[in-house]
C-alpha positions in Angstrom: 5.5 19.7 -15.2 7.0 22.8 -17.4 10.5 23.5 -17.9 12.0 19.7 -16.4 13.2 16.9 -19.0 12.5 13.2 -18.6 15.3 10.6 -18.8 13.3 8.0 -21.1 14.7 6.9 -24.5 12.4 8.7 -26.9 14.5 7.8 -30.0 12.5 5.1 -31.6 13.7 1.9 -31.4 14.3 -0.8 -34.5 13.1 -4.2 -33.3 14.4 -7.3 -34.8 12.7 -10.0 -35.3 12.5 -11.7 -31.3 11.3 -8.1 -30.2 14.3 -6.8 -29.1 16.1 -3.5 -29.7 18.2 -4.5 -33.0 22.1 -3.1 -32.8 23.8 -2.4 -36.2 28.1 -1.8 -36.3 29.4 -2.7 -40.2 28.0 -6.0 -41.0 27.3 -7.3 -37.6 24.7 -7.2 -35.5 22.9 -8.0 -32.5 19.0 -7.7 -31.2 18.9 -7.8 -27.2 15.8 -8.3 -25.4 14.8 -8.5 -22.0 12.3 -12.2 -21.6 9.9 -11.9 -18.9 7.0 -13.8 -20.4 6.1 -16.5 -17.6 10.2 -16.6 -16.2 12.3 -13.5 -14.0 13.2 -11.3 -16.6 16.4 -12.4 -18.4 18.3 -11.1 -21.1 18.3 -13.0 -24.4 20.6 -12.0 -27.8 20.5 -13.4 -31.5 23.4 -12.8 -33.8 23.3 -11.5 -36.9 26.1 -11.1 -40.2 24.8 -9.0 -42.9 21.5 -9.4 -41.6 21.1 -12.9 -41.3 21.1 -14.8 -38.4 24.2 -17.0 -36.8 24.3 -19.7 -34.3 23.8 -18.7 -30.5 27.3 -20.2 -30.3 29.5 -18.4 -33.0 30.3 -15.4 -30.8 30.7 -13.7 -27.3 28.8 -11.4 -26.1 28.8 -9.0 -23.2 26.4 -6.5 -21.6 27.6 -3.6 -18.9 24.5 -1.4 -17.2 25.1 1.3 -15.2 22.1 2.7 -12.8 21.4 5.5 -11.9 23.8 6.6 -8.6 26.5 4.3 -10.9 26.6 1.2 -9.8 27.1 -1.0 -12.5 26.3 -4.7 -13.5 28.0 -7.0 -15.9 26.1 -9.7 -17.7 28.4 -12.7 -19.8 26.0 -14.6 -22.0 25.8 -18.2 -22.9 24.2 -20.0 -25.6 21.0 -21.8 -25.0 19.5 -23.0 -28.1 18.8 -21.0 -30.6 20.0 -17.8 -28.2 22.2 -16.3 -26.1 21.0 -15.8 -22.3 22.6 -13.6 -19.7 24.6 -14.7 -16.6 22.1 -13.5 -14.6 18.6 -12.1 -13.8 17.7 -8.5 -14.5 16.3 -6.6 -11.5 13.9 -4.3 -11.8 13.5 -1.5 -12.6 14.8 -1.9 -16.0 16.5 1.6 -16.0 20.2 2.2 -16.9 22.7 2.9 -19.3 23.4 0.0 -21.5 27.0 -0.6 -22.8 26.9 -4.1 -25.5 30.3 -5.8 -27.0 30.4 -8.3 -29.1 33.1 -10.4 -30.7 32.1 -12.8 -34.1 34.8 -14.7 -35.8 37.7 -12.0 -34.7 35.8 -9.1 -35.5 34.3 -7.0 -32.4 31.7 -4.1 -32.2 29.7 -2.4 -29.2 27.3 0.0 -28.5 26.0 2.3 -25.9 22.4 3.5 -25.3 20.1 4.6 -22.6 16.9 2.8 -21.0 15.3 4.6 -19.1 12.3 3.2 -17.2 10.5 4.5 -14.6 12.8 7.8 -14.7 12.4 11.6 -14.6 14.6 14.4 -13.9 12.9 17.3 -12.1 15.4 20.2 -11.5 16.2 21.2 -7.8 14.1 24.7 -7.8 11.1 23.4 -9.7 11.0 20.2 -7.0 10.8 22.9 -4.5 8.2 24.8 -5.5 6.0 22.0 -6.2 6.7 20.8 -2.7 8.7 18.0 -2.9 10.6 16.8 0.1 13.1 13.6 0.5 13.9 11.9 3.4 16.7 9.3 4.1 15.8 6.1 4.5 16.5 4.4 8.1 15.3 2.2 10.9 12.0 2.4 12.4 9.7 1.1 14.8 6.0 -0.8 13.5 3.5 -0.8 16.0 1.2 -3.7 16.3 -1.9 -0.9 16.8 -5.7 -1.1 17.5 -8.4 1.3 16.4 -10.8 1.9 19.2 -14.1 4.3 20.1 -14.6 6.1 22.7 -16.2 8.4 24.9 -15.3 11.7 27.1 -16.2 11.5 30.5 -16.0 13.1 33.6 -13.6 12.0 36.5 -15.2 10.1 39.4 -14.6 11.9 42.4 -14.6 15.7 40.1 -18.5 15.6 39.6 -21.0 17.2 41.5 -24.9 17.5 40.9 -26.2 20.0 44.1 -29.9 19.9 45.3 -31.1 22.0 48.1 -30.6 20.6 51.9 -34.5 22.1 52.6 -36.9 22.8 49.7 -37.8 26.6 49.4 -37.8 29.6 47.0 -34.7 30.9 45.6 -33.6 34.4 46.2 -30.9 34.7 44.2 -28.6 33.3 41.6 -24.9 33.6 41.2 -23.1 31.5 38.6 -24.4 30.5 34.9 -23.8 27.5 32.8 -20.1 27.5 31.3 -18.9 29.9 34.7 -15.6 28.8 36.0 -16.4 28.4 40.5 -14.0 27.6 43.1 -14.5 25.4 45.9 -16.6 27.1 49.0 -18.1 29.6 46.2 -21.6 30.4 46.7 -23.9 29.8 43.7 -27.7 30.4 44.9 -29.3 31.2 47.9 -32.2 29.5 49.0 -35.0 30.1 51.9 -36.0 27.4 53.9 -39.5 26.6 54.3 -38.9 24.9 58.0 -36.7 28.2 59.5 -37.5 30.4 57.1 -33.8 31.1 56.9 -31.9 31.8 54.1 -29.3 29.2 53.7 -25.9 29.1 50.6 -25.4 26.3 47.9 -21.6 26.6 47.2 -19.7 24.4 45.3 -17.6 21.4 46.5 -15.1 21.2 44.1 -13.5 23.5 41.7 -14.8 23.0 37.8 -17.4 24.5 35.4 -20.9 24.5 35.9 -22.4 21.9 33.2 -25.8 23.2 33.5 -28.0 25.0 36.0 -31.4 24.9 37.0 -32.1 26.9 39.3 -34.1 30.4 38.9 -34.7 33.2 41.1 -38.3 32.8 42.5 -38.8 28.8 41.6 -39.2 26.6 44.8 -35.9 24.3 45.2 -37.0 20.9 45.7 -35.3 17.1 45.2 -34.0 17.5 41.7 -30.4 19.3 41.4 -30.3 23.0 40.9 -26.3 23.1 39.7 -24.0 20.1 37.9 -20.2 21.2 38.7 -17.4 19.3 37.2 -13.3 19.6 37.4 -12.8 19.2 33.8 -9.0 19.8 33.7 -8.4 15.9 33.6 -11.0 13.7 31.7 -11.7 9.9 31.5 -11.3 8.3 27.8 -13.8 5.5 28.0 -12.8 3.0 24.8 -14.9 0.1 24.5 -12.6 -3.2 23.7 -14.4 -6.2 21.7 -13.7 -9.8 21.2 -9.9 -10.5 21.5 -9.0 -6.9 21.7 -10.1 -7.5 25.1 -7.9 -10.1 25.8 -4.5 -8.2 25.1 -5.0 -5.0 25.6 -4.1 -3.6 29.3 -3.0 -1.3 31.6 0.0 0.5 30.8 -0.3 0.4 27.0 0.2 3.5 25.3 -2.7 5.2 23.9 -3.3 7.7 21.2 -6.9 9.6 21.3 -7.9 11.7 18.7 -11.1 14.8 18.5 -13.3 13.9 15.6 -14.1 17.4 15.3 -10.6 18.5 14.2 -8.2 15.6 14.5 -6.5 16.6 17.2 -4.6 13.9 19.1 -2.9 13.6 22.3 -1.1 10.8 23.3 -1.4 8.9 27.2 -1.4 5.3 28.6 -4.0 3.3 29.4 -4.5 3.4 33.4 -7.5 0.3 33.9 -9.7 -2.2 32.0 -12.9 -1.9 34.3 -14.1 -5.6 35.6 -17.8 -5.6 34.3 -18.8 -5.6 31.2 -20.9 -2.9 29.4 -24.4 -4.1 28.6 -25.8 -2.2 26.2 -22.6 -2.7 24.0 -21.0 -6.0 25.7 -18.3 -5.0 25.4 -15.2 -4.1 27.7 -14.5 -0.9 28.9 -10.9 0.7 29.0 -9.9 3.8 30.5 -7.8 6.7 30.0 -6.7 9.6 31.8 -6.4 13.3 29.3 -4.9 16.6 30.6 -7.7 19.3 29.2 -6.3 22.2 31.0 -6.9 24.2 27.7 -10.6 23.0 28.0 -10.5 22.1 24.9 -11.6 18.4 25.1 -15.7 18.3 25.9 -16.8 15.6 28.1 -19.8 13.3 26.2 -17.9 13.8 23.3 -16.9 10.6 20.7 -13.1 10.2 20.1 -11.3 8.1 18.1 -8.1 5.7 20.0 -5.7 4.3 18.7 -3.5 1.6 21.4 -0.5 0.4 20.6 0.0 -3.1 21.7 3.8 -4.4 20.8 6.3 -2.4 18.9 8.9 -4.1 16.1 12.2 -2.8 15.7 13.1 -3.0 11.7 16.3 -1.8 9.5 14.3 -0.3 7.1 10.5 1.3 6.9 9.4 4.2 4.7 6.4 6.5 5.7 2.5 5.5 4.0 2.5 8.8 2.0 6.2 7.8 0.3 4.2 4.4 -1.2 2.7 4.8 -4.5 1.4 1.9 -7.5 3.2 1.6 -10.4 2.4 -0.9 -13.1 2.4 -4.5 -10.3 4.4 -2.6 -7.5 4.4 -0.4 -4.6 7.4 1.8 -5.5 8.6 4.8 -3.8 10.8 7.2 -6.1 14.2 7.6 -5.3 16.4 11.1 -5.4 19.8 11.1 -7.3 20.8 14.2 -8.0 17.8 15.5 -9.8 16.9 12.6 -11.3 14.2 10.5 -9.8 13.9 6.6 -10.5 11.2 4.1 -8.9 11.9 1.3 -6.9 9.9 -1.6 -6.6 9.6 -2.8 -3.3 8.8 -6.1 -1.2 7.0 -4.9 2.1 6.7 -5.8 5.2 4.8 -5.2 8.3 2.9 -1.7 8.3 1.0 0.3 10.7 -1.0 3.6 10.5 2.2 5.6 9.7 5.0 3.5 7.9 5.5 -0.1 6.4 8.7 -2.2 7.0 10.6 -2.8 3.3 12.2 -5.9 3.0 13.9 -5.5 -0.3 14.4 -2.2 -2.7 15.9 0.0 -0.8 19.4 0.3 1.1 19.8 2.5 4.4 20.7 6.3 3.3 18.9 6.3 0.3 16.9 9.4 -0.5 13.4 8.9 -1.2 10.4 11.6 -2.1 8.2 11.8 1.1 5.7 14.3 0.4 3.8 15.3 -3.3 5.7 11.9 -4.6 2.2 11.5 -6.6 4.1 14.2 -8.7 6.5 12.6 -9.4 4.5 9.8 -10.3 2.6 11.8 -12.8 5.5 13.5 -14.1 6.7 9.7 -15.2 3.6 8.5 -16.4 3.4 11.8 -19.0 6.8 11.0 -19.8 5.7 7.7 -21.5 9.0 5.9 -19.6 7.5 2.4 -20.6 8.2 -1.2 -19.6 9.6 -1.9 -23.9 13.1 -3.3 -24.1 
């Protein structure tokens, strides 16, 4: 990403002998490393005169690391051996700045440095053109959700399929398939072949006529010359399997999507019908959908979603914050213009957000959209896991 600057230590690093960075003031000296190799990462120090090394015990040590937003943490070490080990773990990320004093025989030295892991900074107008958007972090709800099929139907009762009362020809035709008809509206005129009268076929309801059969000149006989439905309400069928069945119910709240376009719309669940479908065995749900705009088609598949419980938690993050990074799920925090992951410990999760359970505190800023940017932008930066 042009024109930003990443907050990694790019200076290289002298390493002493334990693999830590090596710290040089007059004649003393001090390697620091952090040990994570089959423990939680602690730091671990070796002393050094002129280059060679001195007992774990012959001098005091102390380590101060500020993170980024400032907070700070202070780390007294202790001998152990043949080293000095920190007062106390080392939480990840590994990103601060590093203050080190040291005290050997009455003489004292100390050193600052950064290290930077996991770290970019991205400046304000370059994060906006790119897209990316922070949100605070806060309280949510996670809903115990079910994925479900289902089917557009007509309602019972707003359905009509109209067959002559006496067979004859038809003299004329009013309506065509897709026409809009109120109740009482005539739609064909037929002759009877007993009076020899003509007679109307209106409509009973008001709706849309599904399809039409009926053509000037063909005898009307038994089968149905018009189907009318009121399609401004339609029946979401959702078929329920195995224990879904068992607790999910009236009243729930239901989300139904168009596979066509994605489209949701959001209603409850009004019955679970008694029998069971036998085709499918499976239990039948169903829905009630407003389709005033006529933009729902009955026969068509939908997907449902049915939110069974809902959790109350302190803290939850949307899906799309969440990326991988090295072992972790990590979202990328927002200081400023510097942006810093944090590993996190989740929780529960549903189709939008996860609960976190350690990482984060309430109010912090974290990138919600194009944080795969800012991912990348870390990655280039070659802000690795070497202390």
């Amino acid at each position: 990403m042009p024109g930003h600057t990443h907050g990694h230590d790019e200076v290289e690093v002298e390493k002493g002998s334990h693999g830590g960075r090596l710290l040089h003031a007059g004649d003393l000296g001090v390697e620091l490393a952090i040990f994570e190799d089959g423990v939680p990462p602690e730091f671990r120090a070796w002393l050094y005169r002129d280059g060679k090394p001195l007992p774990a015990e012959s001098g005091e040590l102390e380590v101060t690391l500020t993170r980024l937003g400032g907070t700070t943490e202070t780390q007294h070490f202790s001998s152990r051996g043949a080293y000095l080990a920190g007062s106390a773990l080392v939480r990840e990320p590994h990103s601060f700045d590093v203050s080190v004093s040291v005290r050997i025989d009455g003489q004292t030295a100390s050193w600052n440095y950064e290290s930077h892991e996991g770290r970019t900074r991205i400046p304000a107008d370059m994060a906006s053109t790119v897209g990316i958007r922070v949100a605070s972090v806060g309280p949510a709800l996670i809903r115990d959700e079910h994925e479900l099929q289902g089917l557009l139907t007509p309602i019972e009762g707003r359905h009509a399929r109209l067959t002559a009362r006496f067979p004859g020809p038809i003299l004329n035709v009013g309506v065509g398939v897709g026409d809009a008809v109120r109740r009482g509206q005539v739609l064909a005129t037929v002759e009877s072949n007993v009076s020899l009268a003509p007679f109307a076929i209106t409509s009973p309801i008001n709706g849309v006529v599904l399809s039409r059969s009926a053509t000037v000149g063909e005898i009307a006989g038994d089968e149905p010359l018009f189907e009318v439905a009121d399609l401004t309400e339609l029946w979401v069928d959702v078929h329920l399997f195995g224990s879904d069945a068992e607790h999910i119910g009236p009243g729930l709240p239901i989300e139904v999507s168009r596979l066509s376009d994605g489209v949701s719309t959001i209603t409850t669940l009004e019955r679970v019908l008694p029998a069971t479908a036998t085709a499918s065995q499976s239990t039948v749900g169903r829905a009630r959908i407003d389709n005033t705009d006529g933009r729902w088609r009955p026969g068509a598949a939908v997907r449902a979603r049915v939110t069974v419980a809902e959790h109350p938690v302190p803290l939850a993050v949307p899906l799309a914050a969440l990326q991988r990074f090295r072992d972790w799920d990590v979202v990328f925090v927002r200081i400023g213009e510097d942006y810093e992951i944090r590993p996190l410990q989740l929780g529960r999760r549903d189709s939008v957000q996860a609960e976190i359970l350690e990482g984060l505190s309430q109010g912090d800023e974290i990138v919600i959209e194009q944080s795969y940017l800012v991912k990348a932008d870390i990655e280039k930066s070659g802000a690795s896991h070497d202390h």
